[in-house]
C-alpha positions as CSV (number, residue, x, y, z in Angstrom):
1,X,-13.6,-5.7,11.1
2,X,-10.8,-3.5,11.0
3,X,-7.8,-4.5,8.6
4,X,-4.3,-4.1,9.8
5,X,-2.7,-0.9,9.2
6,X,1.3,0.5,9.0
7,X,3.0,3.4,8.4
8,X,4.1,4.6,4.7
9,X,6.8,7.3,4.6
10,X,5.0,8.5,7.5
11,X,1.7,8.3,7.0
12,X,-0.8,5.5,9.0
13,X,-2.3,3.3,5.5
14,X,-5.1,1.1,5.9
15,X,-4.4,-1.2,3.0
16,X,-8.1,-2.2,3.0
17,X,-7.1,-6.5,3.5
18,X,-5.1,-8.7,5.6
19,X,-1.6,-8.1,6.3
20,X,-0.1,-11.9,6.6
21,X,1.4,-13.4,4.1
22,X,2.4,-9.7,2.6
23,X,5.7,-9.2,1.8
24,X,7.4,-5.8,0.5
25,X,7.2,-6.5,-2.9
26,X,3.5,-7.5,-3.2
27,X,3.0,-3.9,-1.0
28,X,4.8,-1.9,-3.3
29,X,3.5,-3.4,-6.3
30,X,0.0,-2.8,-4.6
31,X,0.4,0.5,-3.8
32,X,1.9,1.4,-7.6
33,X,5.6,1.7,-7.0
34,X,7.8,0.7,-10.0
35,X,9.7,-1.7,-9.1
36,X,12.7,-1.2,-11.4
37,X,13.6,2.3,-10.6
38,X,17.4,1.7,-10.0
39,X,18.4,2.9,-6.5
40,X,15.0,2.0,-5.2
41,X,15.6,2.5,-0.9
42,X,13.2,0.3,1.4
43,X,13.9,0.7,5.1
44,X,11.5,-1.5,7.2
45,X,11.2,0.0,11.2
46,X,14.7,2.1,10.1
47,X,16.4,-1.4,8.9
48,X,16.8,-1.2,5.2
49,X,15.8,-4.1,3.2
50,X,18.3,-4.8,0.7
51,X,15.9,-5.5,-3.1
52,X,16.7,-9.6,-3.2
53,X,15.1,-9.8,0.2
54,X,11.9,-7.2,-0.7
55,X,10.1,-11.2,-2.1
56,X,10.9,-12.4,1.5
57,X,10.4,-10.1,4.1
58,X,7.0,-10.0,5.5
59,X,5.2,-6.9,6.3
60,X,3.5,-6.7,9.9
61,X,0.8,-4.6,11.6
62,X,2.3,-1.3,12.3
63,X,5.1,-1.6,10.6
64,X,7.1,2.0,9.5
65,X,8.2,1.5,6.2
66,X,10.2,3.9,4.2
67,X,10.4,4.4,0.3
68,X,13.0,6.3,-0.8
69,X,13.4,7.1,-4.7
70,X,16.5,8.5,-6.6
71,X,16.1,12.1,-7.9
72,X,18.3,14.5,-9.7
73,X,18.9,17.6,-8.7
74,X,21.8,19.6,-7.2
């Protein structure tokens, strides 16, 4: 059977199990993003997701989801 897939800063992912019942945080956390980097960006199908809704917001099948980390530089 063929899990459910989305899209990862552009790439298709296969997360290898069941999307329902994911929700941003539980996909980040599986796919080893620190969740306390301050100025952590999620953007879910180009909406971002502000952080105190990453526990609520469910992940769907083909979903484009964006993570954008802080960096210094200039």
């Amino acid at each position: 059977m063929q899990k459910d897939y989305i899209y990862l800063n552009g790439e298709k992912r296969n997360l290898g199990k069941p999307l329902d019942r994911m929700n941003i945080r539980t996909l980040l956390s599986d796919c080893g993003v620190d969740l306390q980097v301050k100025g952590l960006a999620i953007a879910v199908n180009t909406q971002v997701i502000p952080k105190s809704e990453w526990g609520y917001t469910t992940v769907k099948a083909k979903d484009r989801i964006e993570i954008v980390r802080p960096f210094s530089g200039g």
